[in-house]
C-alpha positions in Angstrom: -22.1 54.5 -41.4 -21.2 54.1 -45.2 -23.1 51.6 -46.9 -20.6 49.8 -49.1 -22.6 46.8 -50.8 -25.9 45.8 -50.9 -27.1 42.2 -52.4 -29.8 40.0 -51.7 -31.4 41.8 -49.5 -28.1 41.9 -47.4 -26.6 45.7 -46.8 -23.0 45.8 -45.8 -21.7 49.0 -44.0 -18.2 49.6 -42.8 -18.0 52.4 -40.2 -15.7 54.8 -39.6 -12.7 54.9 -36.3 -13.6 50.9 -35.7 -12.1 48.8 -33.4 -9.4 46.0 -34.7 -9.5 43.3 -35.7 -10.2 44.7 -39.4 -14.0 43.8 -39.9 -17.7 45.2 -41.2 -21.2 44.8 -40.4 -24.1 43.2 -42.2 -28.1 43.9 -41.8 -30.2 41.4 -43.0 -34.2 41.4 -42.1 -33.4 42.9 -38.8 -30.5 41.1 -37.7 -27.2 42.7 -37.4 -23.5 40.8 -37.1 -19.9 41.8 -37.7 -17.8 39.9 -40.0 -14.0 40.1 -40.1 -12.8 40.1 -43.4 -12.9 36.9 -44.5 -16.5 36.7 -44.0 -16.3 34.8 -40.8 -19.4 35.6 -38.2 -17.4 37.6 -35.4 -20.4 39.0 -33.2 -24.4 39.0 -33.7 -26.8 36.4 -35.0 -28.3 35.9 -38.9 -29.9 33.6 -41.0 -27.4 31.0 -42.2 -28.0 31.7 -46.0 -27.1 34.9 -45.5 -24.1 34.5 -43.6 -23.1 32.0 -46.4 -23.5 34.9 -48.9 -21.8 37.1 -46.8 -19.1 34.9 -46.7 -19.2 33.8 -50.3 -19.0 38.2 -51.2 -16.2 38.5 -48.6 -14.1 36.1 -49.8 -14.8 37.7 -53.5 -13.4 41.3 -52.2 -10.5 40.5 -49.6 -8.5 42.9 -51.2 -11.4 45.8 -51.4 -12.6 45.3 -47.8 -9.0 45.8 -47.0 -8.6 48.8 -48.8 -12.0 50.2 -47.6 -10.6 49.3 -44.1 -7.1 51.4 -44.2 -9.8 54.1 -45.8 -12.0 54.2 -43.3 -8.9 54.4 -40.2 -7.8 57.5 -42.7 -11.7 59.3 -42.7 -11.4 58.7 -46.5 -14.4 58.0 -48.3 -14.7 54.2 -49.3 -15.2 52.5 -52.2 -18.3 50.8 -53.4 -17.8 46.7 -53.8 -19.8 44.9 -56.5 -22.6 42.9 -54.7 -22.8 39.1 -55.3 -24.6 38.2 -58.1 
């Protein structure tokens, strides 16, 4: 499970041969969730502060999450994103 971000605490993986729709996982104090791309809460329970960072990050790096996506479906190695600062 590569580890693609981490900020805040919050540690963002995207595995590899997922399931559509397009989307990554975040861990935060214990708690798991998926996110599609957009930073919308798909499956799991968080804090609300950090799904509104999460969501704040996505919506920064659309276009890298969908790159890392197409990567991951080809077993390439992904790209690191620049946390939220």
């Amino acid at each position: 499970m590569p580890r693609i971000s981490i900020f805040f605490g919050i540690v963002i993986y995207m595995y590899y041969d997922e399931h559509v729709p397009p989307h990554f996982h975040a861990i935060y104090e214990g708690s798991e969730a998926m996110f599609d791309l957009n930073g919308d809460l798909l499956k799991g329970a968080m804090a609300p502060r950090a799904v509104k960072l999460v969501r704040e990050w996505a919506n920064l790096h659309k276009g890298e999450l969908e790159e890392n996506w197409e990567r991951a479906r080809r077993n390439m190695p992904l790209n690191w994103i620049e946390p939220l600062r």
